[in-house]
Biopython code that builds the backbone (N, CA, C, O; Angstrom):
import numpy as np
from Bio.PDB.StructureBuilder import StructureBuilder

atoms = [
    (1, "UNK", "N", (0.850, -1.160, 0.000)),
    (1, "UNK", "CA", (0.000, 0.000, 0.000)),
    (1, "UNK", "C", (0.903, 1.232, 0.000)),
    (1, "UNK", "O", (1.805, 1.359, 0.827)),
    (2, "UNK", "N", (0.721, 1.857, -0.656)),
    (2, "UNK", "CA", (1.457, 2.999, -0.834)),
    (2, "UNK", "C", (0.799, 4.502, -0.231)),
    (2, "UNK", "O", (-0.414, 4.628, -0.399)),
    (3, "UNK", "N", (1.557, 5.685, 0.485)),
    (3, "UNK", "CA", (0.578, 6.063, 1.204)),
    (3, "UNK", "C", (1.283, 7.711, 0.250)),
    (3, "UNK", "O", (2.454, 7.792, -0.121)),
    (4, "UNK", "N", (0.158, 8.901, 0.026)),
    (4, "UNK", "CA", (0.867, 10.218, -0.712)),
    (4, "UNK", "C", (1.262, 11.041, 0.590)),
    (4, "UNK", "O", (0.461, 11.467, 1.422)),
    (5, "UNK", "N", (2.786, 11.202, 0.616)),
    (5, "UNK", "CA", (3.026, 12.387, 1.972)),
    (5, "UNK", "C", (3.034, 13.372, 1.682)),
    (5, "UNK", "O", (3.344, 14.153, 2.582)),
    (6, "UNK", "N", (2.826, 13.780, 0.770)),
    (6, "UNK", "CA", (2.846, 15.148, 0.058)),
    (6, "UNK", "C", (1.607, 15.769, -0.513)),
    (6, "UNK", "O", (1.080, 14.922, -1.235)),
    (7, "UNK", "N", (1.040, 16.676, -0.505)),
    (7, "UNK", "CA", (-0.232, 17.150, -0.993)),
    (7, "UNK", "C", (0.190, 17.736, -2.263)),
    (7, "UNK", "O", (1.260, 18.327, -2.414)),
    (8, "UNK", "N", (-0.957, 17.495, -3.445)),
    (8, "UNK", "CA", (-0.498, 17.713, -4.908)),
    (8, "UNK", "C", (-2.228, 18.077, -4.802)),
    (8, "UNK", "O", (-3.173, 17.586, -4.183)),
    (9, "UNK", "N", (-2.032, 19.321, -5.860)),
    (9, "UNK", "CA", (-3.089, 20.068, -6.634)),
    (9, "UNK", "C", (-2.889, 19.815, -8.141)),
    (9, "UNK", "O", (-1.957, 20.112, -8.888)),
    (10, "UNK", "N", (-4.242, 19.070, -8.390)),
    (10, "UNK", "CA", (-4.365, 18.925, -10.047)),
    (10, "UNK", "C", (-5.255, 20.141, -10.816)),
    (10, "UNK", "O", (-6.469, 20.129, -10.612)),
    (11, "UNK", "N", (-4.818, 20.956, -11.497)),
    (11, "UNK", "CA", (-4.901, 22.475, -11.958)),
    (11, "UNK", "C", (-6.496, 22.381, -12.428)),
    (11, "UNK", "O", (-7.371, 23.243, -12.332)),
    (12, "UNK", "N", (-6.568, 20.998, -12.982)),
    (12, "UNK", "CA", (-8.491, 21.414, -13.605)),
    (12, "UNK", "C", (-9.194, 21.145, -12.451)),
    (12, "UNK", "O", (-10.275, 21.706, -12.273)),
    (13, "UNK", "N", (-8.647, 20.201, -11.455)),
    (13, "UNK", "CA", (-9.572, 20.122, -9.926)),
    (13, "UNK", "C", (-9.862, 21.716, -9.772)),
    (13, "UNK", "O", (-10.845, 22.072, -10.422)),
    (14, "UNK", "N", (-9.379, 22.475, -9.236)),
    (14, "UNK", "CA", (-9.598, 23.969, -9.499)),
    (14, "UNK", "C", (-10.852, 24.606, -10.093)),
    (14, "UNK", "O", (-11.607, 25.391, -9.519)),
    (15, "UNK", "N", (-10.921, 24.262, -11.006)),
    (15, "UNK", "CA", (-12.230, 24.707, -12.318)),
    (15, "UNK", "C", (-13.446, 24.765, -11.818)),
    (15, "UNK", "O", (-13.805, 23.684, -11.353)),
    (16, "UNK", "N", (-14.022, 25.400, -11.758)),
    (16, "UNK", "CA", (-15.521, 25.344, -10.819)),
    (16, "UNK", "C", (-15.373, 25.462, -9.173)),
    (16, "UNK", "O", (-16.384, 25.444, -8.471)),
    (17, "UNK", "N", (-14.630, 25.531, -8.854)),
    (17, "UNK", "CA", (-14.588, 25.956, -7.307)),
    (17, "UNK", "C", (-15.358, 26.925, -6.561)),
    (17, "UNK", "O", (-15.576, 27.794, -7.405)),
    (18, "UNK", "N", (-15.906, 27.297, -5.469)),
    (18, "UNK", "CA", (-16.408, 28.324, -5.551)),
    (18, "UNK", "C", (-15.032, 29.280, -5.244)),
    (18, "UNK", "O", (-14.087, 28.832, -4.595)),
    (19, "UNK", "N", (-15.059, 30.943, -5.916)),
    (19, "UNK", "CA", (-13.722, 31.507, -4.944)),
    (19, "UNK", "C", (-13.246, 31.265, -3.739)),
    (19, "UNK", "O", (-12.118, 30.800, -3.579)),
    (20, "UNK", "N", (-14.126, 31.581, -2.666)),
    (20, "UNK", "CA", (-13.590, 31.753, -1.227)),
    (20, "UNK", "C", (-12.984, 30.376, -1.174)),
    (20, "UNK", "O", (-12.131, 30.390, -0.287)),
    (21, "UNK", "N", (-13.069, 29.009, -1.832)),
    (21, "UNK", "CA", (-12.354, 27.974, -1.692)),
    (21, "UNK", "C", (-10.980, 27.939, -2.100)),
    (21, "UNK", "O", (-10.043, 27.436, -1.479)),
    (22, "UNK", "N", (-10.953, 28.572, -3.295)),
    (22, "UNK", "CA", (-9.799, 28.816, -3.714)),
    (22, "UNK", "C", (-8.564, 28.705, -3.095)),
    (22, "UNK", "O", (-7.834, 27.719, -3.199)),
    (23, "UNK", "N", (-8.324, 29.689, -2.463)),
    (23, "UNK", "CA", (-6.996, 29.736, -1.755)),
    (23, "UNK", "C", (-6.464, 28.555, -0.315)),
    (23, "UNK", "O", (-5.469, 28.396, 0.392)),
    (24, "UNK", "N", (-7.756, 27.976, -0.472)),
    (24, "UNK", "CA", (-7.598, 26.792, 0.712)),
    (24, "UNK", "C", (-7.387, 25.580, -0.441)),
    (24, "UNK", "O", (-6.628, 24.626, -0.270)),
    (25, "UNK", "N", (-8.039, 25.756, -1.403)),
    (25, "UNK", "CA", (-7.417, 24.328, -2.001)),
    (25, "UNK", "C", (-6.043, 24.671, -2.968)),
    (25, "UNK", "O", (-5.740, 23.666, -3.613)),
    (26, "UNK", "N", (-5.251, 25.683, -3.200)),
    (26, "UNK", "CA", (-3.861, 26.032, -3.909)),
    (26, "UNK", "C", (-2.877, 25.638, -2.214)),
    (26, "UNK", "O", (-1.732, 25.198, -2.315)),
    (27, "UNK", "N", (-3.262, 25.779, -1.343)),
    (27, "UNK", "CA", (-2.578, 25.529, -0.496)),
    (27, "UNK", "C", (-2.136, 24.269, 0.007)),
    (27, "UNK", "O", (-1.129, 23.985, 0.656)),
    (28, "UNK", "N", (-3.209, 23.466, -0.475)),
    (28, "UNK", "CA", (-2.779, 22.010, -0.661)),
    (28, "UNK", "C", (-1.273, 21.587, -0.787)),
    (28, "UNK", "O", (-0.471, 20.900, -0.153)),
    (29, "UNK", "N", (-1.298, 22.321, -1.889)),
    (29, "UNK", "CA", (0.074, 22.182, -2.825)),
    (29, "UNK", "C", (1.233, 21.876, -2.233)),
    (29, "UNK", "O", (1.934, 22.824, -1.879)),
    (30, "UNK", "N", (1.675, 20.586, -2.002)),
    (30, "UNK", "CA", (3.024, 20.877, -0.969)),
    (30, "UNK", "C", (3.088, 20.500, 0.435)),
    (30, "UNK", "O", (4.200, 20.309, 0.929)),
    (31, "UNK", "N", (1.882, 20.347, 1.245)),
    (31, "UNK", "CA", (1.404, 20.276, 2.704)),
    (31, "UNK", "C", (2.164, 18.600, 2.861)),
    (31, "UNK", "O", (1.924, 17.569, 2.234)),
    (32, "UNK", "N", (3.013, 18.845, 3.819)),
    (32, "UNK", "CA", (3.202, 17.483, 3.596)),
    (32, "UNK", "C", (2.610, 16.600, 4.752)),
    (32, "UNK", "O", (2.309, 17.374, 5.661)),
    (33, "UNK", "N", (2.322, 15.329, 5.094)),
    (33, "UNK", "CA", (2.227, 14.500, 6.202)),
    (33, "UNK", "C", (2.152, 14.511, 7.587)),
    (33, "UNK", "O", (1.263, 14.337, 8.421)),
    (34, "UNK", "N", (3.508, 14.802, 7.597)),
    (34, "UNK", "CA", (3.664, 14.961, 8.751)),
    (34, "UNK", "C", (3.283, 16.207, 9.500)),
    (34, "UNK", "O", (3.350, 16.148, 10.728)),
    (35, "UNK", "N", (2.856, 17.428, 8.884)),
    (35, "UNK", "CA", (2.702, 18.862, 9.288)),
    (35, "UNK", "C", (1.484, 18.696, 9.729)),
    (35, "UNK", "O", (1.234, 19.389, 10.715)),
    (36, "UNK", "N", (0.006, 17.534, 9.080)),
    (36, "UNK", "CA", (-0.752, 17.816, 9.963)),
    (36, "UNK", "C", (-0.897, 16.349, 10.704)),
    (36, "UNK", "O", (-2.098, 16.142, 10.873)),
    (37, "UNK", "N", (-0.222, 15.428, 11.128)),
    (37, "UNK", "CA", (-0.335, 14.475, 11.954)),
    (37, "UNK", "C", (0.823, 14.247, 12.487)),
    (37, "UNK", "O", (1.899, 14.612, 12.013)),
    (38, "UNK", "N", (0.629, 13.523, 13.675)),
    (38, "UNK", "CA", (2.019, 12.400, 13.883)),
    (38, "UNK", "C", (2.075, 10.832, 13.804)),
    (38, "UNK", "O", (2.952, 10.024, 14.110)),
    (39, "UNK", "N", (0.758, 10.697, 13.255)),
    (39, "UNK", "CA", (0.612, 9.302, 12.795)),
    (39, "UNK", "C", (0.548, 9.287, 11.392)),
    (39, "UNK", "O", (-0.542, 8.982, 10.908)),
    (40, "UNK", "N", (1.668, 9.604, 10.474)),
    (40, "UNK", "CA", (1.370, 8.920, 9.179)),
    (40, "UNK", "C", (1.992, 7.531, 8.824)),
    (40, "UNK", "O", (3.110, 7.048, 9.004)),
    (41, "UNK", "N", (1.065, 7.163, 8.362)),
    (41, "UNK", "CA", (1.027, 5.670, 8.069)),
    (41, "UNK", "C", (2.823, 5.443, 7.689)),
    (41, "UNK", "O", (3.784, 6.122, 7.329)),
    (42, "UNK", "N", (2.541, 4.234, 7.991)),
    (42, "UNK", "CA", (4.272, 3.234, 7.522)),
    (42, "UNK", "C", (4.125, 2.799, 6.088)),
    (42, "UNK", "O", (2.995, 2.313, 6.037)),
    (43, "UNK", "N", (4.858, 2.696, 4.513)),
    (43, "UNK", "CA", (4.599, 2.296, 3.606)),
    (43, "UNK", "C", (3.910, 0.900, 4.149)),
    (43, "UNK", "O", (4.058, 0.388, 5.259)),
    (44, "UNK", "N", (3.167, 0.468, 3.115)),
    (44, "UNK", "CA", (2.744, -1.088, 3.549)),
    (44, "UNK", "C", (1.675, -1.590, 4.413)),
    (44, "UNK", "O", (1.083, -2.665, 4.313)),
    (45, "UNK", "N", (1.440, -0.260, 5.647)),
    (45, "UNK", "CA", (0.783, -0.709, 6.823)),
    (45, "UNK", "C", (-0.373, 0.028, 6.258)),
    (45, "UNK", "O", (-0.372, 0.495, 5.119)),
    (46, "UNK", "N", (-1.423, 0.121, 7.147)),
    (46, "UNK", "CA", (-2.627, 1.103, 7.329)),
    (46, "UNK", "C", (-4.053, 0.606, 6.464)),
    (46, "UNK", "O", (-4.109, -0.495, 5.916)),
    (47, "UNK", "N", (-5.137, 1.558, 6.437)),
    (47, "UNK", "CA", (-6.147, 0.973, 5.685)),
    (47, "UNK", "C", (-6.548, 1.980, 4.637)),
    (47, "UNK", "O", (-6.622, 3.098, 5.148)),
    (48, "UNK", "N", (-6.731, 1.978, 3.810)),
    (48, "UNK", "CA", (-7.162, 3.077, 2.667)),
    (48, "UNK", "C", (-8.587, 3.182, 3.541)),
    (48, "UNK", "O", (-9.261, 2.329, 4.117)),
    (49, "UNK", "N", (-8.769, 5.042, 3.321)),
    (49, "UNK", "CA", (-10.120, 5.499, 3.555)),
    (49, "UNK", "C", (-10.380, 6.492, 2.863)),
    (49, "UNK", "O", (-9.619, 7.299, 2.329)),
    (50, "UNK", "N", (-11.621, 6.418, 2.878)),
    (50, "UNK", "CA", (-12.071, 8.059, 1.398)),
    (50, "UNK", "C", (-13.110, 8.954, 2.014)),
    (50, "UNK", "O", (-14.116, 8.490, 2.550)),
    (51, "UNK", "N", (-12.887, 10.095, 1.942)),
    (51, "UNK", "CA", (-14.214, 10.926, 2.913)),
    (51, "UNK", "C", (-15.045, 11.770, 1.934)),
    (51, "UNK", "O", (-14.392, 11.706, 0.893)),
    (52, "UNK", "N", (-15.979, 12.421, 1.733)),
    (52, "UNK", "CA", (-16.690, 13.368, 0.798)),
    (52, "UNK", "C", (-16.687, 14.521, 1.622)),
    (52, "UNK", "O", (-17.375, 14.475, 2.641)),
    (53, "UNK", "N", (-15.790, 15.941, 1.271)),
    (53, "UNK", "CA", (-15.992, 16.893, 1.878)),
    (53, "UNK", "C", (-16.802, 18.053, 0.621)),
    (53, "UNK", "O", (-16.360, 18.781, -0.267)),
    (54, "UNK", "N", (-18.174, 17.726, 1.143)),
    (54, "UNK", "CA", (-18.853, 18.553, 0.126)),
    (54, "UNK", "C", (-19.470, 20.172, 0.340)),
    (54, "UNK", "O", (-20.228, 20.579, 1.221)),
    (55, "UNK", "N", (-18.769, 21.014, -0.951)),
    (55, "UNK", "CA", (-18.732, 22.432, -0.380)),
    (55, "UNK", "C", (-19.694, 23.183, -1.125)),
    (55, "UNK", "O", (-19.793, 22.951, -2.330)),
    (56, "UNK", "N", (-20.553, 24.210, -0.488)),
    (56, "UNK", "CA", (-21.867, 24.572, -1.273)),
    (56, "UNK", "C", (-21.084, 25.975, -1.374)),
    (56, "UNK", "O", (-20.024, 26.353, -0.875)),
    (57, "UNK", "N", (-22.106, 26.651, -2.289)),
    (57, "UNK", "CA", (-21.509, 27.753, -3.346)),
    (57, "UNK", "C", (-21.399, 28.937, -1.907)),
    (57, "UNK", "O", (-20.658, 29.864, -2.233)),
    (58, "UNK", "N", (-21.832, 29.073, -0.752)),
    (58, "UNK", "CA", (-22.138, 30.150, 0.504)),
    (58, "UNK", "C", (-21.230, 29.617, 1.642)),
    (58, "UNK", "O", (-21.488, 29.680, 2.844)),
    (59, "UNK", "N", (-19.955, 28.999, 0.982)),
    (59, "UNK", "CA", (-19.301, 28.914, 2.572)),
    (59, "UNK", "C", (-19.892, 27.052, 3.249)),
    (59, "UNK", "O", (-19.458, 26.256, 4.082)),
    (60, "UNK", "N", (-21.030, 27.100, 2.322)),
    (60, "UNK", "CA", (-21.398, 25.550, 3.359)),
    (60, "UNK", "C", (-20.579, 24.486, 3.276)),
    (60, "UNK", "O", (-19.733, 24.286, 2.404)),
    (61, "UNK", "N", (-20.887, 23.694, 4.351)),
    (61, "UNK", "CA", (-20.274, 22.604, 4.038)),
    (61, "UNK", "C", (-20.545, 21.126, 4.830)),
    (61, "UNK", "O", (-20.048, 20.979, 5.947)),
    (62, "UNK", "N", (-21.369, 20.011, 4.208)),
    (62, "UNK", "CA", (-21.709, 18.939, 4.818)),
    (62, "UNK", "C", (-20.820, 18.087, 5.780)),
    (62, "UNK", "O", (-19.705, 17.569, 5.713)),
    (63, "UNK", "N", (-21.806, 18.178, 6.696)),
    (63, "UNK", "CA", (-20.801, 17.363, 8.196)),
    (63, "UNK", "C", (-22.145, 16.589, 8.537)),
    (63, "UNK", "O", (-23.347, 16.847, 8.471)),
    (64, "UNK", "N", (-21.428, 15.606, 8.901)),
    (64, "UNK", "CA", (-22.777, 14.394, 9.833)),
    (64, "UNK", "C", (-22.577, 14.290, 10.821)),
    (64, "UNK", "O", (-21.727, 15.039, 11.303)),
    (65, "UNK", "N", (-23.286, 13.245, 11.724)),
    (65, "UNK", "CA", (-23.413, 13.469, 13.040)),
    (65, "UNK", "C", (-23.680, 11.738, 13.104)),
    (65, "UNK", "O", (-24.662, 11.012, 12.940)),
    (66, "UNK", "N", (-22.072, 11.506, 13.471)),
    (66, "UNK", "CA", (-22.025, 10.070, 13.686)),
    (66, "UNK", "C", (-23.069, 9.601, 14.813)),
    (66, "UNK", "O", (-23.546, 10.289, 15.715)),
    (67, "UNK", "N", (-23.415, 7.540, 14.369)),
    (67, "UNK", "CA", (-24.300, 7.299, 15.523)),
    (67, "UNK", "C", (-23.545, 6.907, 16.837)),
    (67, "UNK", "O", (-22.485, 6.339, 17.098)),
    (68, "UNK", "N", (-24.739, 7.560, 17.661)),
    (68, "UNK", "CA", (-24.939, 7.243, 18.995)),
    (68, "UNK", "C", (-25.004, 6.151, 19.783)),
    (68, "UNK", "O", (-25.971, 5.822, 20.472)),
    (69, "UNK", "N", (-23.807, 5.500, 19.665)),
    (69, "UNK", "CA", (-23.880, 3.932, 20.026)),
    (69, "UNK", "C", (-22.906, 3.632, 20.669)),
    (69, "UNK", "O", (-22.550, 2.456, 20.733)),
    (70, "UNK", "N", (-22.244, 4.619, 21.297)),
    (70, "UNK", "CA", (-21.201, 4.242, 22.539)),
    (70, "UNK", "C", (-19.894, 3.558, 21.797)),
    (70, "UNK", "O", (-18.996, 2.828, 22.217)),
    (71, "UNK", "N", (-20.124, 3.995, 20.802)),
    (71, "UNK", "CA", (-18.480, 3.174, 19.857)),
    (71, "UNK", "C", (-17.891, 4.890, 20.135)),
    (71, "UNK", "O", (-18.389, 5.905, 20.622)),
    (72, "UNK", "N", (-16.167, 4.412, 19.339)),
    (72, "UNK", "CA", (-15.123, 5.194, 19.459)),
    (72, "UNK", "C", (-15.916, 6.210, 18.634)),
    (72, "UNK", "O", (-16.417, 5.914, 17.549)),
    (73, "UNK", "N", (-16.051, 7.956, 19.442)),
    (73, "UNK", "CA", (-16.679, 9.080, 18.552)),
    (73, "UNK", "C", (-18.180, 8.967, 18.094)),
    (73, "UNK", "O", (-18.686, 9.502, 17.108)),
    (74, "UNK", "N", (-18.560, 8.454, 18.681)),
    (74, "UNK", "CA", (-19.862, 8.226, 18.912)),
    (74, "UNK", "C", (-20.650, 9.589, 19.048)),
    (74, "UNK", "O", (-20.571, 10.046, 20.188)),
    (75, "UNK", "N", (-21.256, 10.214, 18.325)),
    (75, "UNK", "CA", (-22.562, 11.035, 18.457)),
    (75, "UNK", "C", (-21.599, 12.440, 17.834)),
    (75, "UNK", "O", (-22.091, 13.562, 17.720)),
    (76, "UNK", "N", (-20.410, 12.160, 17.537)),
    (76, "UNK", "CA", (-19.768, 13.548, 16.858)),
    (76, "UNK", "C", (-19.542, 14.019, 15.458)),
    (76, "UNK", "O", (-19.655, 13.134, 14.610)),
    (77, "UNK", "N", (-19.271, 15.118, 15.064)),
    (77, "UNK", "CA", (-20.042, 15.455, 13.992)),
    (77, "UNK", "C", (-18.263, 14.710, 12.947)),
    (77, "UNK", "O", (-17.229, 14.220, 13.401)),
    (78, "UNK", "N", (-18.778, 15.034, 11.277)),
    (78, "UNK", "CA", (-18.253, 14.279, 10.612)),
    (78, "UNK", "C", (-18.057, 14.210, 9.218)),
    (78, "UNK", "O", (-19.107, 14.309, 8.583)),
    (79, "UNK", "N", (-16.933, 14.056, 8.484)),
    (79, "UNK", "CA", (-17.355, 14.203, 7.123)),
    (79, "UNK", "C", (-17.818, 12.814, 6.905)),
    (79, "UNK", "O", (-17.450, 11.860, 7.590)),
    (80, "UNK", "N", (-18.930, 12.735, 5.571)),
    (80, "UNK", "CA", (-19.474, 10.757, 5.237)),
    (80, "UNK", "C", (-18.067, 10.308, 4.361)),
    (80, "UNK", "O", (-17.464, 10.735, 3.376)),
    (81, "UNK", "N", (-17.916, 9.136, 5.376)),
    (81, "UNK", "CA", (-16.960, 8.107, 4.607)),
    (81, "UNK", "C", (-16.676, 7.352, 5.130)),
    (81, "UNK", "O", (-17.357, 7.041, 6.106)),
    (82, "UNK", "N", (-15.467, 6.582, 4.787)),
    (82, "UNK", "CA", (-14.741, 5.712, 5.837)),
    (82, "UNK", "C", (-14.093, 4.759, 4.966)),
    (82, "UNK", "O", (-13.619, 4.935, 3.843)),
    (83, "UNK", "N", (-14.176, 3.370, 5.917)),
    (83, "UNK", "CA", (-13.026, 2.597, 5.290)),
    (83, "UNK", "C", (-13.227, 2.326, 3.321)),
    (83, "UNK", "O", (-14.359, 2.359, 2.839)),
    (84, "UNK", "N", (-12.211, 2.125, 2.586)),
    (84, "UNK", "CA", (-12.553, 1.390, 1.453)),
    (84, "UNK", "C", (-12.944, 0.549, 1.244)),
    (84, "UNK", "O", (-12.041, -0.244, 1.510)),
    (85, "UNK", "N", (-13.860, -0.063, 0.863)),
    (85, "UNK", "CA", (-14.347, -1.161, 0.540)),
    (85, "UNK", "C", (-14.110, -1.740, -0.827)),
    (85, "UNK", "O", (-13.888, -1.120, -1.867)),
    (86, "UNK", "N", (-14.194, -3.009, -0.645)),
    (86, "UNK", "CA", (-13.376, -3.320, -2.176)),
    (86, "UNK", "C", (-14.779, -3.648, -3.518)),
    (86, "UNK", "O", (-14.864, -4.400, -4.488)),
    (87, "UNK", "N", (-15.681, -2.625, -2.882)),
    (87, "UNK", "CA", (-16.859, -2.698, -4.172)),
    (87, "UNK", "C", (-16.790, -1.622, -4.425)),
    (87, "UNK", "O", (-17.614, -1.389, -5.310)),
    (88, "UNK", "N", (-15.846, -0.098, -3.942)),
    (88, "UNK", "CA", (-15.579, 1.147, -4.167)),
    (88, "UNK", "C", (-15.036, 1.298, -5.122)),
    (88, "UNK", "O", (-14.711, 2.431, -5.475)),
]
sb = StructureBuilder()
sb.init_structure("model")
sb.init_model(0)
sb.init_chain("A")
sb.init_seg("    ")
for serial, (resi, resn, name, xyz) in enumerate(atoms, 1):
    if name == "N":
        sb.init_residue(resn, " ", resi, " ")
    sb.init_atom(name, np.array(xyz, "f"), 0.0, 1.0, " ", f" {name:<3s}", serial, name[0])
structure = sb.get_structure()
């Protein structure tokens, strides 16, 4: 498994953005790994996961509100996703 430590901006991802996003997603560019964790994965180890951070044209932006079931983070809010599944 191969893991990206480096943040890369693909120039037509860009295209349709709303502005005020703009300058948060050129900043991508470069961010590496370790700057926002101290757990990045070991080549080889870890689990692929995919999240949907979906952004409306006013600043919005969809968060859920995991269930309430006494598991790890239980009842806190959230982007939808999680592990990969291999029908993804």
């Amino acid at each position: 498994m191969n893991w990206l430590t480096q943040g890369e901006v693909f120039q037509d991802a860009l295209a349709g953005l709303p502005r005020w996003l703009a300058p948060t997603a050129q900043a991508v560019d470069g961010v590496k790994a370790k700057d926002l964790t101290q757990f990045v994965p070991t080549q080889g180890r870890g689990t692929h996961s995919a999240v949907l951070v979906l952004f409306g044209e006013h600043k919005d932006i969809l968060i859920i509100e995991r269930a309430t079931d006494s598991s790890v983070h239980s009842g806190q809010p959230a982007f939808p996703g999680g592990r990969v599944e291999d029908f993804d």
